[in-house]
C-alpha positions in Angstrom: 19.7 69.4 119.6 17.4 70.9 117.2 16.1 73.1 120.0 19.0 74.2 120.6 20.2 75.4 116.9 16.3 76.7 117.0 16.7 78.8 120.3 20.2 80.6 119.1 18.4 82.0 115.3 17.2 85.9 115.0 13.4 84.6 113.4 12.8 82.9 116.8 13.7 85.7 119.1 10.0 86.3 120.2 8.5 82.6 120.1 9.1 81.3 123.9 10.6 78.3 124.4 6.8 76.3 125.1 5.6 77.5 121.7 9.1 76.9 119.4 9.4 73.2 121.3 6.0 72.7 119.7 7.1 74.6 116.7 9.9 71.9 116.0 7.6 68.7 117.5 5.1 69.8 114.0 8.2 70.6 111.5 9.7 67.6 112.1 10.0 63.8 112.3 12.6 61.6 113.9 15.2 59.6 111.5 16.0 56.0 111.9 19.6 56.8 113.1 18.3 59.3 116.0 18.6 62.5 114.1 15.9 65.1 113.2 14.5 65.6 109.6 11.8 67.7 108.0 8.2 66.5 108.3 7.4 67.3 104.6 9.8 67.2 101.8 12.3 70.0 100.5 10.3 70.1 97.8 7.2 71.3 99.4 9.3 73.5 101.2 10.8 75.4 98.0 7.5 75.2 96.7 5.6 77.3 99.7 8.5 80.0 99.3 8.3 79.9 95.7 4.4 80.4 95.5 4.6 83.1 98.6 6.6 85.5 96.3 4.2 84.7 93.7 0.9 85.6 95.0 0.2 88.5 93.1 -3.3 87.2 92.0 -3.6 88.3 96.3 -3.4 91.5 95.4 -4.8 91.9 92.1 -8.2 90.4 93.7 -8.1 92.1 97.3 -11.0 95.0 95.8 -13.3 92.0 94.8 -13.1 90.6 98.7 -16.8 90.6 100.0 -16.4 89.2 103.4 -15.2 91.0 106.6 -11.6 90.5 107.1 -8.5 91.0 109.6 -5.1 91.4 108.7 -2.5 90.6 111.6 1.4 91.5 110.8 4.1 91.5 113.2 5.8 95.0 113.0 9.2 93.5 112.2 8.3 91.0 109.8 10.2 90.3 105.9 7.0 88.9 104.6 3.9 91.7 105.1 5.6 95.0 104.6 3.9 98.3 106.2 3.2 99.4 102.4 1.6 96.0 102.0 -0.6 96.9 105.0 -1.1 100.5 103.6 -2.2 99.0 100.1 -5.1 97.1 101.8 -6.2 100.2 103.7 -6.6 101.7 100.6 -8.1 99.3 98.8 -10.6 97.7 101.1 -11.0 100.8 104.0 -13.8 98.6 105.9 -11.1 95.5 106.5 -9.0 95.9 109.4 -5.1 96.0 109.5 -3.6 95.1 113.1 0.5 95.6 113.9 1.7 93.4 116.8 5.1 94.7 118.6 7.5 92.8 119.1 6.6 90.3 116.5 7.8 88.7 112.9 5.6 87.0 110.3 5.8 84.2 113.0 3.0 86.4 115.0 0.9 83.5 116.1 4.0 81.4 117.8 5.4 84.2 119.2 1.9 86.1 120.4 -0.7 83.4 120.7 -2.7 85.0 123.3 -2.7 88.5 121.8 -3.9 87.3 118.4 -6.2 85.2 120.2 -7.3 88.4 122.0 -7.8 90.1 118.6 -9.6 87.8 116.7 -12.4 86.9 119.1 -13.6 90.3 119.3 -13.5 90.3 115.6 -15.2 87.1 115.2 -17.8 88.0 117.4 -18.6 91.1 115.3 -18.9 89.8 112.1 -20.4 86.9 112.7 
């Protein structure tokens, strides 16, 4: 049922149906009566949106970051904005930026090969 409800929402569009059935196995935890509920509480939810549009401090520091870095977005994400990628170009030139098509802010369920793909390279490099 949950899968269901899941498969039929926009955010999902790009996560196959392997990687959101493990998606919804981590999010959640069967109830006593044979329903679904959260794994953690609403709470913690609210609290991770509430601290993600909060992050400033992210931003502010970004110039004082010492250590290589990569930067994966998914092209049509909500959460890491093009101008959010162009403000780290600018600010730390050496760090690399990478766009996935075809991809939200959920890049790593719906692409787990390609940013697997990307990072070892990257890895490799700098370490």
């Amino acid at each position: 049922m949950v899968f269901r409800r899941y498969r039929n929402r926009e955010v999902f569009r790009y996560i196959d149906d392997e990687n959101l059935h493990i998606y919804i196995d981590g999010i959640t935890k069967p109830t006593a009566n044979g329903g679904y509920e959260l794994a953690f509480s609403p709470e913690w939810e609210a609290r991770i949106y509430y601290t993600g549009l909060r992050d400033f401090d992210i931003w502010r520091q970004l110039p004082n970051l010492k250590v290589p870095a990569l930067f994966l977005r998914g092209a049509e994400t909500d959460t890491f904005w093009e101008q959010a990628a162009d403000l780290i170009k600018r600010k730390q030139p050496n760090m690399r930026v990478e766009t996935l098509e075809r991809s939200t802010h959920l890049l790593p369920l719906e692409h787990p090969t390609e940013v697997f793909e990307i990072m070892q390279p990257f890895l490799k490099e700098v370490l």
